[in-house]
C-alpha positions in Angstrom: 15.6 90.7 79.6 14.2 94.2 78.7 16.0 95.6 75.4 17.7 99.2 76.4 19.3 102.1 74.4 22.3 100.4 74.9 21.7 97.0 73.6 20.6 98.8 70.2 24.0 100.5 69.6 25.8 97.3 70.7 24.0 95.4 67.9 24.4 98.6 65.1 28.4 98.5 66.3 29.4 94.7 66.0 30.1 93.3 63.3 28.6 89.7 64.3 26.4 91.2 66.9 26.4 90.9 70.9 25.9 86.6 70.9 23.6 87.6 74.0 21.4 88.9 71.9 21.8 87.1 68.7 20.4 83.6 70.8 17.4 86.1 71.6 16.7 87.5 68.3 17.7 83.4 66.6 14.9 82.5 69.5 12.2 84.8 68.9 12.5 84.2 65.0 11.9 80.5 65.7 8.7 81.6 67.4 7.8 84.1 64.9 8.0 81.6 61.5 7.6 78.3 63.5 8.8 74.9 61.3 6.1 71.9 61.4 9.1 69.5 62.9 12.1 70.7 65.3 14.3 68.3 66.4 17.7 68.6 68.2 20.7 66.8 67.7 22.7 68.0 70.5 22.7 71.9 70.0 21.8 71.6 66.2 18.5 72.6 65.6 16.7 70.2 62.7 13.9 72.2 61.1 11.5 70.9 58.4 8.0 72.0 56.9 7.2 69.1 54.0 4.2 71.7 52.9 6.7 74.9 52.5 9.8 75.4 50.6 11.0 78.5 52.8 14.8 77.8 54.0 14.4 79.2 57.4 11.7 76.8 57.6 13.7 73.9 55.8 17.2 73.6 57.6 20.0 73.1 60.2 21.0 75.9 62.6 23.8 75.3 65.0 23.2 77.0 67.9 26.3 76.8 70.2 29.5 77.7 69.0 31.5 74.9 70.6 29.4 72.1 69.4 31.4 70.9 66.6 32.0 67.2 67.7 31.0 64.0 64.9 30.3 66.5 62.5 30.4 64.4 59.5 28.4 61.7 61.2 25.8 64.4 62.2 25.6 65.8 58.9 24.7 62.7 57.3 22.1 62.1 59.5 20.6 65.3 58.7 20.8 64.7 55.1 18.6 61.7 55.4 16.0 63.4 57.3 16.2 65.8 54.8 15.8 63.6 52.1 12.6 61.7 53.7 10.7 65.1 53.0 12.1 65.2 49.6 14.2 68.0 50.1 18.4 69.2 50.1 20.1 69.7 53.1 20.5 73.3 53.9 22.8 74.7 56.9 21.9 77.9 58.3 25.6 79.8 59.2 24.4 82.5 61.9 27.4 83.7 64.8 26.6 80.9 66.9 27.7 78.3 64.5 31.2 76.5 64.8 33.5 78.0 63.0 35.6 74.8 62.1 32.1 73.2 60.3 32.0 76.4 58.4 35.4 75.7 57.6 34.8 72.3 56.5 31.7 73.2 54.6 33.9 75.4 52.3 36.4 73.1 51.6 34.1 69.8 51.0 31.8 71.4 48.4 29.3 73.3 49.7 28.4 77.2 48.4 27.2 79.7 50.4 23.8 80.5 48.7 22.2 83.2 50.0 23.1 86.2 52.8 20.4 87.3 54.8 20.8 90.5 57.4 18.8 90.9 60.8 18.1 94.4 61.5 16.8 96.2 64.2 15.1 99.4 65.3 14.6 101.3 68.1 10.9 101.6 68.0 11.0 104.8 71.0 13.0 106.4 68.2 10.4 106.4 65.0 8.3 109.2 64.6 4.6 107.9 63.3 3.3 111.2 63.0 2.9 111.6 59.0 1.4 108.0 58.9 -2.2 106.6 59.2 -2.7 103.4 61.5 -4.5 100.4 60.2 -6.1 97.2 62.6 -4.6 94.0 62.2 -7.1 91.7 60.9 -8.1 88.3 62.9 -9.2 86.6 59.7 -6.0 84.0 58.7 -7.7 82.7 56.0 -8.5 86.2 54.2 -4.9 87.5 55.2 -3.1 84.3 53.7 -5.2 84.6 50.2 -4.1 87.8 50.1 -0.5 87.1 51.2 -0.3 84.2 48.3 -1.9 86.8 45.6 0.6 89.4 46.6 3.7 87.2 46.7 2.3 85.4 42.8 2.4 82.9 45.6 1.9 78.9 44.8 -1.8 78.4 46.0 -1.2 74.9 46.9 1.0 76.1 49.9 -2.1 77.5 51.2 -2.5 75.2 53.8 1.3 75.0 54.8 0.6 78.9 55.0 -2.8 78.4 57.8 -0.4 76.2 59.6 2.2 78.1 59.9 0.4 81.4 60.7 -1.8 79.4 63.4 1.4 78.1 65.3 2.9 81.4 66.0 2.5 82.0 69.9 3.3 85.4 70.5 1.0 87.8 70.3 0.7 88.5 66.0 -1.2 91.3 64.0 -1.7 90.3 60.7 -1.8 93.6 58.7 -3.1 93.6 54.6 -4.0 96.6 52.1 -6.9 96.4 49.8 -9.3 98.2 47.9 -12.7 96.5 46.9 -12.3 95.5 42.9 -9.0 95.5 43.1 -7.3 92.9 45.1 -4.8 92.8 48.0 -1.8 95.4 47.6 0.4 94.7 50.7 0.8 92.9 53.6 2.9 91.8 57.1 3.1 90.0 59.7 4.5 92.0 63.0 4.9 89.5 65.8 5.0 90.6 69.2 7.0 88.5 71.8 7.3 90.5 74.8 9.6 93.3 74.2 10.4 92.3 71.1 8.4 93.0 67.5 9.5 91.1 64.3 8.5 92.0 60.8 7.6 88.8 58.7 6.3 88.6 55.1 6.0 91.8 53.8 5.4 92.8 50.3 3.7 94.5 47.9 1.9 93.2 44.9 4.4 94.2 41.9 1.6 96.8 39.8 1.1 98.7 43.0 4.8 98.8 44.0 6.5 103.2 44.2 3.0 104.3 45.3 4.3 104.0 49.4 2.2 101.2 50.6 5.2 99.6 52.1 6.1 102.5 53.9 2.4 102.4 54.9 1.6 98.8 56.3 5.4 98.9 58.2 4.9 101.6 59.8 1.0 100.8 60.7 2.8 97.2 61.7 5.4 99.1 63.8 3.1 101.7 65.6 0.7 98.5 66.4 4.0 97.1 68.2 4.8 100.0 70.3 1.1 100.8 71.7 1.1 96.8 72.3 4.4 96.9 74.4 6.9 96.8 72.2 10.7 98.3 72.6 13.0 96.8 70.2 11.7 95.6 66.6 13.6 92.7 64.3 13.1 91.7 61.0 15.0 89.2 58.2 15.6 90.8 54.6 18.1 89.3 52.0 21.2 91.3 51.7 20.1 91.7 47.5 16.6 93.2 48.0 18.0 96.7 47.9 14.6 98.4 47.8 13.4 97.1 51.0 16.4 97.7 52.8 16.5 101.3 51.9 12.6 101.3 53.3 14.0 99.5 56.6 16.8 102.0 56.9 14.4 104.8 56.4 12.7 103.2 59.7 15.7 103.5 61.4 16.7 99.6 61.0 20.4 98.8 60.9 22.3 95.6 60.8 22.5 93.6 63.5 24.1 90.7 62.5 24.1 88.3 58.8 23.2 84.6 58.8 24.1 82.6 55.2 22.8 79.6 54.1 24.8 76.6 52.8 24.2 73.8 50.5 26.1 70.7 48.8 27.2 71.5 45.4 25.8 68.0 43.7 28.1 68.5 41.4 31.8 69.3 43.0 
C-alpha cells in the first residue's frame, strides 16, 4: 500500500483519521518502539516492557472496533498481567477501540490521563535546502548514552533502552548531536518501514534548547528518510508539548488522528 497525495489530505481532513490508515500507522508504531511481551486477547493487543516505564510500551490497545465482548472479564485479566510486572493497567483509546468500553471506562472510574496526536508529513513536500545532513550512527550503545543524558534519563533503564533499540526491524537511523567537551545536545530515532518514516525520541538536552538543533537533527532525520525511500513520515507528540508541535508544524506535520490513555482512579 504506497501512501499518495491523497491519503495525506484524507488524514489532515478527518477528525479520527481514515481507519485504513490508522491500522497502518497503529502497525508500523508497534514496529518502530517494539514492547518486550505482546500478547493478544482476541483483538486486544497486551503490551509490557518490565525494564521501561514508557505507556506505549506498558498497555492495552484494542484494535478492532467491534471487539467489545466479556469486557469486564478481559479487563481483569489484563490487570493481573499487569500487576505480575509491578505495574497499573493502562488502556490505550486510539479510533479503533470500541466505543462502548470507552463508555464504560468513563463511567466506572477511570481518567483519561494523557492525549497524544499522530501527525504526518508529506516528505515530497519539505524543502531541505537551508539544512545540513548528518549520518545516522550504527553505534546503539553511544546513541543510547547519549539519549539517557539528553532526556536526564534514569541510567538503570539503559539496558531496557539496548533492547528496545535492537528489536526494531525496519530499517532505523539513529541520529545524535555532539560536540567533544560538551556532551550530547540532541537526538532521534527515524525508522524507516517501507514507505513509511516515523520520528521516535527526539529531544534536546534543556541548556542547549532555542539554539535550532531540533530543527536540525529532524530535518537531517527526515532528508535520511526520503533518499532512503521514504514518502509519508509519522511521529507521536503529546498534545501539551507546545514547542515541539510548533517545530513539527513548521515541517509540514498535521494531525492525523489522537490516541488517549486511560487508567483506574485507585481512589473513585
Amino acid at each position: 500500500m504506497a501512501i499518495t497525495g491523497a491519503d495525506v489530505l484524507m488524514l489532515a481532513k478527518s477528525p479520527h483519521g481514515d481507519l485504513p490508515m490508522v491500522r497502518r500507522l497503529e502497525a508500523v508504531g508497534f514496529r518502530a518502539w517494539p514492547a518486550a511481551s505482546v500478547v493478544y486477547d482476541g483483538s486486544w493487543q497486551v503490551r509490557l516492557t518490565g525494564g521501561h516505564p514508557s505507556k506505549r510500551l506498558n498497555c492495552v490497545v484494542p484494535l478492532d472496533p467491534s471487539d467489545y465482548h466479556d469486557a469486564d472479564i478481559r479487563l481483569e485479566k489484563a490487570r493481573k498481567r499487569f500487576a505480575h510486572y509491578g505495574r497499573q493497567l493502562v488502556i490505550r483509546e486510539t479510533p479503533l477501540s470500541p466505543r462502548p468500553l470507552i463508555d464504560a471506562l468513563d463511567e466506572n472510574g477511570w481518567a483519561c490521563i494523557e492525549t497524544v496526536s499522530v501527525m504526518t508529513a508529506d516528505l515530497a513536500a519539505i524543502d531541505f535546502s537551508e539544512t545540513l545532513a548528518h549520518l545516522p550512527t550504527h553505534d546503539i550503545g553511544r546513541f543510547i548514552d547519549a539519549s539517557l543524558a539528553v532526556h536526564s534519563a534514569d541510567p538503570a533503564i539503559k539496558p531496557a533502552m539496548a533492547e528496545i533499540v535492537s528489536a526494531i526491524k525496519p530499517t532505523t537511523g539513529l541520529f545524535l548531536m555532539e560536540n567533544p567537551g560538551e556532551g550530547p545536545a540532541a537526538v532521534t530515532i527515524c525508522v524507516q518501514d517501507n514507505d513509511l518514516a516515523g520520528i521516535q525520541d527526539l529531544a534536546v538536552a534543556e541548556d542547549r534548547r532555542g539554539q535550532g538543533l531540533g530543527t536540525e537533527i529532524l530535518a537531517a532525520a527526515l532528508r535520511w528518510a526520503r533518499i532512503s525511500g521514504a514518502r509519508l513520515a509519522w511521529l507521536q507528540v503529546g498534545e501539551t508539548n507546545k514547542a515541539a508541535i510548533a517545530l513539527y508544524q513548521r515541517f509540514g506535520f498535521r494531525e492525523a488522528y489522537q490516541y488517549h490513555y486511560w487508567r483506574k482512579d485507585e481512589t473513585a
